[in-house]
N, C-alpha and C positions, 0 to 999 in steps of 0.2 A: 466419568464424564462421557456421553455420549460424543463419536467422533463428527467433526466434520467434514466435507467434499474437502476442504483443503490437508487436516490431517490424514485423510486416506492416502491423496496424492503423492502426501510427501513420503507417508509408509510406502508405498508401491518404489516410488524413486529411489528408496534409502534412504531420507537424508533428513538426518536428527532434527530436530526441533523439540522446545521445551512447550509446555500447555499452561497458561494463564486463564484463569477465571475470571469475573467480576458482576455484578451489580449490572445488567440489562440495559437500565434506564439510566445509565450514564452515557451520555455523547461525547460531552467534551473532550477531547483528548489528553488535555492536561489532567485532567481528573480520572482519566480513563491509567494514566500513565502513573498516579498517584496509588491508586487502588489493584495496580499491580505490584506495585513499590519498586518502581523501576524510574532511573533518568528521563525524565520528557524527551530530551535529546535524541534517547538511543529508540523513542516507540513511535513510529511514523504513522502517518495516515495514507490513503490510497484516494488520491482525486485523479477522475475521470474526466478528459477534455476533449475538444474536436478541432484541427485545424481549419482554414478558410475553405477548405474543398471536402472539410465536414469527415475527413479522416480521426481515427479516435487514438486517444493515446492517455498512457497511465504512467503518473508521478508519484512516486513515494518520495514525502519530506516529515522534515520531528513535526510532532503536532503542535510545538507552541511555534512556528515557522510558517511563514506562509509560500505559497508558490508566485516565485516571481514571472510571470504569463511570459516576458521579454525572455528570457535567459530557457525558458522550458521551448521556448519558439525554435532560437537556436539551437537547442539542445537536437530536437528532433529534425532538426534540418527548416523545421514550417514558416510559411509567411508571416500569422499569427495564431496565436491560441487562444483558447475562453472555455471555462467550466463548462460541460452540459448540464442542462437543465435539470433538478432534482428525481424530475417524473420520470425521465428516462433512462434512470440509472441502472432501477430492476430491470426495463426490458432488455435494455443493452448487454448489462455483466451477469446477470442471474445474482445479484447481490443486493440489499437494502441500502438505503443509508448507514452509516456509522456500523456496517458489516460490510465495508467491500475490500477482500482482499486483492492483489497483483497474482495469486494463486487460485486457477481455476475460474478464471472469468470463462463465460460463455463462448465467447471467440479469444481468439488471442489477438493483443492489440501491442505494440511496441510499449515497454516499461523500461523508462528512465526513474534510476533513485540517486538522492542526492547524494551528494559525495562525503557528504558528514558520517553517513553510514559506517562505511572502513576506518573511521577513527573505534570501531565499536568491535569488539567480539563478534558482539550478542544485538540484534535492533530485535524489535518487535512492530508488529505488523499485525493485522485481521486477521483470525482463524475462519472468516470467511461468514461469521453470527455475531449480533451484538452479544458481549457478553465473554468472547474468546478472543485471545492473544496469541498468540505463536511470536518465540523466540527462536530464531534461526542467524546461524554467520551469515553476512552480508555476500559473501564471495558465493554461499548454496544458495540464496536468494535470487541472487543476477544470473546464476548459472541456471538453474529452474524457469526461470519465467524469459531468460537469452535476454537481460537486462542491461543499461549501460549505466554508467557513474558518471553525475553530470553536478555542475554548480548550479543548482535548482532556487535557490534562497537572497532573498535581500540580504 
């Protein structure tokens, strides 16, 4: 398998992570999660958002979970929160849809993951391509990206 920006990084830094493949044309998460024969639970997805003064910031939660915008506000300290727009994903992260990791965005933006994480070994996350997984400890993850563990979820 050819590598990605995010597996190079994480070879540069040391720090282990397992490689998952799949099927491209899969989005969904739950089915993404399926087709690596992993817990939905433990394989997150990576949404990008903007506070009221259009500050950015990055949530990992499970993918059958949605981002509760209230509890992500406070998490970050923000007044409020709200998705960015789909179209400004790539310019912002250097990432696609349903390819964006917490690893290797364009700038680094604050990454809050939910706290379900640490009930886990193992979460999985974006290798940064539709198509890749990365399986990494929760604790290499927050320490990588200087992440916080926050109640993210309904």
């Amino acid at each position: 398998m050819d590598k990605t920006n995010v597996m190079r990084l994480l070879d540069a830094a040391g720090i282990v992570y397992e490689e998952k493949t799949y099927d491209p044309e899969i989005v969904d998460g739950v089915s993404v999660a399926n087709a690596v024969k992993k817990d939905p639970d433990a394989v997150f997805k990576t949404l990008v958002t903007q506070d009221d003064k259009k500050s950015h910031f990055v949530f990992c939660v499970p993918v059958r979970a949605s981002l509760n915008l209230k509890k992500a506000a406070k998490a970050v300290g923000a007044k409020s929160i709200a998705m960015i727009p789909q179209k400004e994903l790539l310019p912002l992260t250097g990432y696609v849809h349903g390819g964006c990791s917490p690893i290797g965005l364009k700038k680094p933006f604050p990454v809050t993951i939910d706290e379900t994480a640490m009930l886990f070994d193992t979460i999985y996350v974006s290798g940064g391509r539709r198509g890749f997984q990365i399986g990494i400890a929760p604790q290499d993850l927050a320490s990588y990206c200087k992440a916080i563990f926050a109640d993210l979820t309904d």
